[in-house]
N, C-alpha and C positions, 0 to 999 in steps of 0.2 A: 175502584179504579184499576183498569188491567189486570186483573181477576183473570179473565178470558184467557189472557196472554201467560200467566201463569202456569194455568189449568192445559196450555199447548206444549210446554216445555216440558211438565209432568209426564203427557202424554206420549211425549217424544224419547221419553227414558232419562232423561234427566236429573240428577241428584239434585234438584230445585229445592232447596227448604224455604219455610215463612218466613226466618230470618231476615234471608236473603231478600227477600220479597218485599220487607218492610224498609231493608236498606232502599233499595232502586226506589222507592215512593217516596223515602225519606229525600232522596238526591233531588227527586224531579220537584219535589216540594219546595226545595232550598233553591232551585233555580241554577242548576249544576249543568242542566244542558235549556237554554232560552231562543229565543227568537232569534234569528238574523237583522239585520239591519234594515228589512224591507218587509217583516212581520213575519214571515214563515219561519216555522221549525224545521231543524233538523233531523231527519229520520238516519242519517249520518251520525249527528251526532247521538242520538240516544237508540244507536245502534251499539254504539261501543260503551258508554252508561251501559247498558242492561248486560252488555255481555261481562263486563269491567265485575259487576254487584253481584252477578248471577252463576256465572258461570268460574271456579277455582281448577279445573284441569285442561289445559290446553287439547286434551285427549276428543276431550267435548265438543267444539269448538265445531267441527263439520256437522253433530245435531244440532246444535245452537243454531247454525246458520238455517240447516232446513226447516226446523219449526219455525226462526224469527221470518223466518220467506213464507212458510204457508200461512201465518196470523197475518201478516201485511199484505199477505196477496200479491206477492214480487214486489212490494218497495221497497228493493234494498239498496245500500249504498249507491248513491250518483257518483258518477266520475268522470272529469274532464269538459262537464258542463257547469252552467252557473246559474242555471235558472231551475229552478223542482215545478216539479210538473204536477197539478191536485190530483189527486187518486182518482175523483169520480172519472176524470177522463176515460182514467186506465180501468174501470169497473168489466169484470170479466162479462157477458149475458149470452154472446155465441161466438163460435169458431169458424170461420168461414172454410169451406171446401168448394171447388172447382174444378171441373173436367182439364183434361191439359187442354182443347182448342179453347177454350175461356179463359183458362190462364195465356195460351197463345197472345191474346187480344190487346193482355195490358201493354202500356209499352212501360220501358224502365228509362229511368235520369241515368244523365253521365255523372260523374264526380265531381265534378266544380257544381252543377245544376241543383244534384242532391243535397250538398250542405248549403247553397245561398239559399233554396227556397225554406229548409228547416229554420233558418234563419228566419225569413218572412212568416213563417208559421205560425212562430214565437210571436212575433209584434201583431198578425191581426185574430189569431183563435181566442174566444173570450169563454167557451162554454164544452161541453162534453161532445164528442161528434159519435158515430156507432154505424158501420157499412159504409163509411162513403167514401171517397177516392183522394181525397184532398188534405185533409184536417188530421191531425194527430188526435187519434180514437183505435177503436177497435173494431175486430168483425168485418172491414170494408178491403179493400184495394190501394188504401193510403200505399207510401213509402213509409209513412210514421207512425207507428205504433205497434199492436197485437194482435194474435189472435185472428188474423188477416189473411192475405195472399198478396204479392208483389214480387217481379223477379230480381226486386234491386232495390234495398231499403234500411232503415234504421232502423234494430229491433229496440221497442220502449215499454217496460212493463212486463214482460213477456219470462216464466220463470223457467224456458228452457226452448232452444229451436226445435222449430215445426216441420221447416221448410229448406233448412240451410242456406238461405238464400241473403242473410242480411251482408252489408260490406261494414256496418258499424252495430256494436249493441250498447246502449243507454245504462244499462245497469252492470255496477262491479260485482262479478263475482268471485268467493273466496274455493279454492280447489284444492283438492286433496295430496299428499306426497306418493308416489305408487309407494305399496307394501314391496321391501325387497328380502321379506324372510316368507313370502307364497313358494311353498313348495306344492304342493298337487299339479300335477301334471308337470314339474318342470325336466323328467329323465331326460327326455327324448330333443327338447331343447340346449340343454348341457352338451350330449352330446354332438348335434349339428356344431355348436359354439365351438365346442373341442379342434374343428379345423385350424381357427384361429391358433390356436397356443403354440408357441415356439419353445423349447427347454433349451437351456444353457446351466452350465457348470458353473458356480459363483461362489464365495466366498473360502472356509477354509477346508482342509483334503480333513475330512471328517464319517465320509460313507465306504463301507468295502467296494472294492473294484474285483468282484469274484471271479471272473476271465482271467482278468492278468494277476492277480495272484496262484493261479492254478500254473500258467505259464511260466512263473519266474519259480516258481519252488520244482517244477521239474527242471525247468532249467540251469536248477543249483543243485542237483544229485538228490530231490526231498528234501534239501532243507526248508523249511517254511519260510516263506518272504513274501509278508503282508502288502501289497498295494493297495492306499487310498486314495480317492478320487472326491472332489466336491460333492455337493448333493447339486442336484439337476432340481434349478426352481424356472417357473413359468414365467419369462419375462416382456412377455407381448404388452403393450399398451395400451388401454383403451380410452377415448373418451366419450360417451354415451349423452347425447344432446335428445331429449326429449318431451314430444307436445304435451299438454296438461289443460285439461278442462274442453266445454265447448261439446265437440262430435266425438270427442276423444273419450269421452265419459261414458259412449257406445260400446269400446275395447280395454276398458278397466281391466277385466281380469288376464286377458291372454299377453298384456303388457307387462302385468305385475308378473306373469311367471315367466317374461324375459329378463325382466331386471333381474330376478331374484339370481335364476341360471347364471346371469353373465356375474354376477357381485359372487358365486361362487363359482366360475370357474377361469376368472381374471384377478388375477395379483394386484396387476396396476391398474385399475377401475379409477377412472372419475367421472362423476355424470353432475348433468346440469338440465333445469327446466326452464319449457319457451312455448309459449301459445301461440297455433296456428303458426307463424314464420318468426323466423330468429332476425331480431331487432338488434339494438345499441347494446340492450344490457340481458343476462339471465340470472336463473337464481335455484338456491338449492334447497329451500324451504318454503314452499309454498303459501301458508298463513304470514311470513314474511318478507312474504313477492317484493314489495312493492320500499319496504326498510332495508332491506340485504338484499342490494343488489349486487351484482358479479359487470361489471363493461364487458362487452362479447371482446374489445382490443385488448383489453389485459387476457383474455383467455388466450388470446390467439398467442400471445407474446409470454404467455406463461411456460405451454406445452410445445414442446418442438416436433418437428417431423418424422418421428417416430411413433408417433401415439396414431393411430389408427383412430377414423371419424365415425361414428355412425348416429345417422339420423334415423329416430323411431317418432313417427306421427304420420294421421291421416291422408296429410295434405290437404283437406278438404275445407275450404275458405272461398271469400270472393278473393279475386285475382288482382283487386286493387289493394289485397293485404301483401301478396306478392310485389307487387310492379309501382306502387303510389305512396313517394312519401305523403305521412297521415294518413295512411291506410287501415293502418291497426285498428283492432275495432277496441280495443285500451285504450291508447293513447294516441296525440301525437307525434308520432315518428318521424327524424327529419331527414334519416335518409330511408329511401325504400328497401325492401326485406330481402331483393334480389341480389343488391347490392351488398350485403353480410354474408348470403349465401355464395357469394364470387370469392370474397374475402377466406369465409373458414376453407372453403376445397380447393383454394388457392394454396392456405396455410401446410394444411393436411391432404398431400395427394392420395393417402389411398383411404379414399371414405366411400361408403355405402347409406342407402335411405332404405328403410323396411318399414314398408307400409301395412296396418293393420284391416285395412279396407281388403273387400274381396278385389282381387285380381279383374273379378271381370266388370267390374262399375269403372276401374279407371280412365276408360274412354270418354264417360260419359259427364265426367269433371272436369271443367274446363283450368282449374288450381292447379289439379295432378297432373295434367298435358304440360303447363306453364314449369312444375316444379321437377319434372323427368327429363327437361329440358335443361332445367338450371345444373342439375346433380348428371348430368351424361350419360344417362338413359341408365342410370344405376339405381334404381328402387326393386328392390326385391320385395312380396307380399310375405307377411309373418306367417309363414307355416314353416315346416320343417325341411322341404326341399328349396324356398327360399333362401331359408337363412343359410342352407349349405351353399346356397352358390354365391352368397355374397360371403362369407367364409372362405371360400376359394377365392375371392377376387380377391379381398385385404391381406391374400397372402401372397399374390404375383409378386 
């Protein structure tokens, strides 16, 4: 029993022992994770069982997840729905690929259309569907499911975007914290950063002032008359608002060696995470996104107008994650993401967006047109003459 599932954890580098092994059998034995009320299991729940039995280092936690996703074949956590979907539906067999004038041809739902009809989905699908335009299956033209094409859909099943195209995805996933001790490659970004810093004089007269001591002791016939002066600390503010997971998984590392830069060369650093667009609440632990969370109105009402904004993410989302409350492809949100976005550059007038996408795709996304809009045509692209000139802005 689950042997297989064992034998993937191993494989995945895992400090798995038999011990271990025999506890989680011993659980599911005892009926520690059972049916629901309407006979289905939860893969929910003895998601968190096996990682609970199995897994002793939270360090883990991001293999766990990958192997527990490639042995289920993306059933991972559901979230925000109330119905589990059977696996066969979601059985992988092909991928659909289409020319753009084919892709041309589908048309897409609007947003009230696409969630009543998923709705109706649910009450008449009885069986596995595979290529066809309707039915929550795979390989077809649905709006619902994998492995497909649609220019407007719910992704279901599916263990990573294809397409970018969904406005909702079905499955929770758990996301990483960027590394902010990546140093490779970060010189040359410290530097750019460096615009930013302001010195002032603070605390107590503790450093030589070698000018003006050279002055006042000539100016006392040679007698020596020490002048000191503060030490000069860096006191610009920052607070670092950052996307996580999703497209953003694309620019992992060129992100991790901003963070690290700006966590060394800002005193007053705060940063916070947010997927795709910044909602009600954010958070600064990722594996507990969803238990610690931060309200984005306490943030506002934390930091005052001195702390300088900046937004680092793709942008790259449907526009209804932008503009629709319940847009999120998380959750739902009751007020739309535009609406937070007005709020923080309201709060914080000298903010900046640096985008990790190439400069020349942003035409060609209708999110980044929507979010260049919202932020006052202040998105700079993460390279190095980028970030100088959004570095020069946050210092007007």
């Amino acid at each position: 029993m689950l042997i297989d599932f064992f034998y993937t954890l191993r494989s995945a580098k895992l400090p798995v022992s038999v011990k271990e092994y025999l506890v989680l059998l011993e659980a599911v034995k005892e009926g520690v994770v059972g049916p629901e009320s309407d006979g289905a299991y939860s893969m929910d729940d003895f998601y968190f069982l096996s990682r609970t039995a199995l897994v002793k280092d939270e360090k883990h936690y991001d293999k766990f997840d990958r192997a527990f996703s490639a042995y289920f074949k993306g059933v991972e956590m559901l979230a925000d729905f109330t119905k589990d979907i059977p696996l066969e539906w979601l059985r992988k067999n092909l991928e659909l690929e289409l020319s753009p004038e084919e892709r041309a041809k589908i048309e897409k739902m609007g947003w009230d259309e696409l969630m009543e009809t998923l709705k109706k989905r649910f009450e008449e699908q009885k069986e596995r569907h595979e290529g066809g335009s309707k039915m929550i299956g795979t390989g077809g033209t649905s709006p619902f499911g994998a492995y497909g094409v649609n220019p407007q859909g719910i992704r279901i099943g599916q263990d990573k975007s294809r397409n970018k195209s969904a406005v909702k995805v079905w499955d929770q996933r758990a996301y990483k914290d960027y590394d902010d001790t990546q140093e490779l490659g970060t010189r040359n970004i410290k530097i750019a950063l460096r615009r930013l810093r302001k010195f002032a004089r603070e605390g107590a007269a503790d450093e030589l002032d070698l000018d003006d001591t050279i002055r006042s002791t000539a100016a006392n016939a040679g007698w020596l008359d020490i002048k000191m002066v503060p030490e000069r600390h860096n006191n610009v503010k920052v607070l670092l608002l950052m996307d996580v997971g999703g497209t953003m998984d694309e620019h992992i590392h060129r992100v991790e060696e901003m963070f690290s830069a700006a966590k060394a060369e800002f005193k007053h650093l705060e940063f916070y995470y947010f997927h795709n667009c910044v909602y009600d609440f954010m958070w600064k632990n990722n594996r507990r996104r969803f238990s610690e969370k931060f309200p984005t109105w306490d943030i506002i009402r934390k930091y005052n107008k001195d702390y300088k904004l900046i937004f680092v993410g793709d942008a790259t989302m449907s526009p209804y994650e932008i503009l629709q409350p319940g847009g999120s492809v998380e959750y739902n949100n009751e007020e739309a993401g535009a609406e937070w976005m007005q709020r923080l550059t309201n709060a914080f007038p000298k903010f900046a967006w640096i985008n990790p996408e190439p400069q020349g795709v942003w035409q060609y996304r209708q999110s980044i047109s929507v979010m260049q809009q919202l932020v006052n045509h202040r998105m700079y692209p993460l390279t190095i003459k980028g970030l100088e000139e959004a570095m020069r802005l946050l210092t007007k």
